[in-house]
Each structure stands twice: as structure tokens, then as C-alpha cells.
C-alpha positions as CSV (number, residue, x, y, z in Angstrom):
1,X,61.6,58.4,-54.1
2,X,58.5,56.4,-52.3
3,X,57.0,53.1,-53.9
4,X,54.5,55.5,-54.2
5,X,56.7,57.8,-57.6
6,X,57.7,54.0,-58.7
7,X,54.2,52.9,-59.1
8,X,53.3,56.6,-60.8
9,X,56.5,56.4,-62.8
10,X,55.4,53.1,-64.0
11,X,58.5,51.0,-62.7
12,X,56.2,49.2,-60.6
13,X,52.9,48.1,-61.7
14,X,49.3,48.5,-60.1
15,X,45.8,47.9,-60.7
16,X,44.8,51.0,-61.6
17,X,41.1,52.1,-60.9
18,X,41.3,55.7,-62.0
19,X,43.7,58.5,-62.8
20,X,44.2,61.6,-64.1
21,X,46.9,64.4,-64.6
22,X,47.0,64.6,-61.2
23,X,45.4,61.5,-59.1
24,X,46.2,57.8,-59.3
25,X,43.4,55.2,-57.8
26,X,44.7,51.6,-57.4
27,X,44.0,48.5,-55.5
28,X,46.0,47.8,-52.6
29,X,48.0,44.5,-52.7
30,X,47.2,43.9,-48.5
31,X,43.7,44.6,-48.6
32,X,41.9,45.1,-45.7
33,X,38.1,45.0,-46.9
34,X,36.3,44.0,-49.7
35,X,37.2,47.1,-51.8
36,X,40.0,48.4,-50.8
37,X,41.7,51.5,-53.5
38,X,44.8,53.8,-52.2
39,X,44.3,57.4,-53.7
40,X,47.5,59.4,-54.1
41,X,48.5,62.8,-55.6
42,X,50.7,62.4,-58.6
43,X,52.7,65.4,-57.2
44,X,55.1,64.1,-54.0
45,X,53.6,65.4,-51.3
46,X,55.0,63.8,-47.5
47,X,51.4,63.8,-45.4
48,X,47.9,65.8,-44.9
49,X,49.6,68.4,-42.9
50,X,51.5,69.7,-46.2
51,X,48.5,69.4,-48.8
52,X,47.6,73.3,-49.9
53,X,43.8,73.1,-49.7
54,X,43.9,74.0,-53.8
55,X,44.9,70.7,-53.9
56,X,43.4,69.0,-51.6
57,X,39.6,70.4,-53.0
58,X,40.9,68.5,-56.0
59,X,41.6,65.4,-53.8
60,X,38.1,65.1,-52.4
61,X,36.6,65.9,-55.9
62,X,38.5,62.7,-57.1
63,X,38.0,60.5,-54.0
64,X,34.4,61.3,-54.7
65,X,34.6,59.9,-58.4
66,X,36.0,56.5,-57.2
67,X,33.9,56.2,-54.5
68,X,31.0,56.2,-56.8
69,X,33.2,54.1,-59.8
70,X,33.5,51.5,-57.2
71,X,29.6,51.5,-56.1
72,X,30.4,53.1,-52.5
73,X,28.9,55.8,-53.1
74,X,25.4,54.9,-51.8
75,X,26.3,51.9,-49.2
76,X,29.1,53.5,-47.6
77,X,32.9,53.8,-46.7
78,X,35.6,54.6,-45.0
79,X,38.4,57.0,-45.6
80,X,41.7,57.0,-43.7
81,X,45.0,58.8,-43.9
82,X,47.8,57.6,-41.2
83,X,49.4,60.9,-41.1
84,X,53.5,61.1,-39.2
85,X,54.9,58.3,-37.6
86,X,52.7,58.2,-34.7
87,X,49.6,58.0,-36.9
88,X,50.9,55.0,-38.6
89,X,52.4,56.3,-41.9
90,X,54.8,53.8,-43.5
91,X,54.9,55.8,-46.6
92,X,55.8,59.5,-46.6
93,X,53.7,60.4,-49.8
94,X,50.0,61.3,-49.0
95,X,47.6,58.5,-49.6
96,X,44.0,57.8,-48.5
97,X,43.1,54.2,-48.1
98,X,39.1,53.9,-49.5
99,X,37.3,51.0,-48.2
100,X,34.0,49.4,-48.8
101,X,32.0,46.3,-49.8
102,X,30.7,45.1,-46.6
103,X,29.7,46.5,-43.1
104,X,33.6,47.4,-41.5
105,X,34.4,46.8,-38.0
106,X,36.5,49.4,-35.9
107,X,38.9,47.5,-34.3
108,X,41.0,49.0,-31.2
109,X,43.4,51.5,-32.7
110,X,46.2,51.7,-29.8
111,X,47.8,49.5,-27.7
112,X,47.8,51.3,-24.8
113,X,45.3,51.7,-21.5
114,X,43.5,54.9,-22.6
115,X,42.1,55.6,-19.7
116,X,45.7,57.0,-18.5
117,X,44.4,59.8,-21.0
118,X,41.4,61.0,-19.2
């Protein structure tokens, strides 16, 4: 069980944003922008690579609604999912990190000489 089923199961709490039968929105406790909301799936599922797209049409549907909920609708944001261990998941249940609320930087993403790559 990820903290992920705790925090659905309600043995650890969150700020909630938005949820339905099947989404949970909540604020992340590290956040990394201004607005910053993890989206998950209510139903365990490990990464993006095992999302049926039935379910993943209801994703973006619901990603959509608290985009606009939290006013990012028009300005702009970003959406990531780290997926597998060399992506940079820490937790193996699905989440999209949603951020906003001010113009976001793109940092350097590896710590590596790229150029080795081309």
C-alpha cells in the first residue's frame, strides 16, 4: 500500500482540492511552485505506462477541472508525471504534479554531460 491508498483511505490526511468517485486533488506538502496539487487515481495504478486510456480520458477530464478550480486555466501550467525509476518516481501509484501561480523555470533535469547523447 503507497502513502498514496493511506491518504485515499483517509489514514493520512491532505488538503483536499477536489475529488470524486474516482480522482483525488490535493496540495503537496514540498511544494515546488506557487500552486502546486498532486492528482491521483483512486484506483492503484503503479505508473502512466499501465493507465487503460478509458481511464486515463477520465484523468485529463479531471486534471482539466482543477486546473481551472485553481485559476490555471487561463495563465498557464505545468503538468508532470516521473514515470519508473529512471524518470524519478518515488511513489509507484500514478500521480501528476499540477503547477502554477507564477512564470516556472526549467531547471536542468539530469546530471549528466548530454552531449555524450548526440
Amino acid at each position: 500500500m503507497t502513502i498514496f491508498s493511506k491518504i485515499i483511505n483517509g489514514e493520512i490526511p491532505s488538503n483536499k482540492v477536489l475529488e470524486n468517485e474516482n480522482f483525488l486533488a490535493f496540495h503537496d506538502i514540498n511544494p515546488k511552485a506557487p500552486i502546486h496539487i498532486l492528482i491521483i487515481p483512486k484506483k492503484e495504478v503503479e505508473n502512466f505506462q499501465s493507465i487503460t486510456p478509458e481511464l486515463m480520458g477520465e484523468m485529463t477530464l479531471f486534471i482539466q477541472e482543477v486546473a481551472k478550480l485553481m485559476g490555471l486555466d487561463k495563465s498557464g501550467y505545468r503538468l508532470i508525471t516521473n514515470n519508473g525509476k529512471n524518470g524519478g518516481q518515488e511513489v509507484f501509484h500514478l500521480h501528476f504534479h499540477l503547477l502554477g501561480g507564477a512564470k516556472l523555470s526549467w531547471p536542468h533535469l539530469a546530471d549528466t554531460d548530454t552531449n555524450k547523447f548526440f
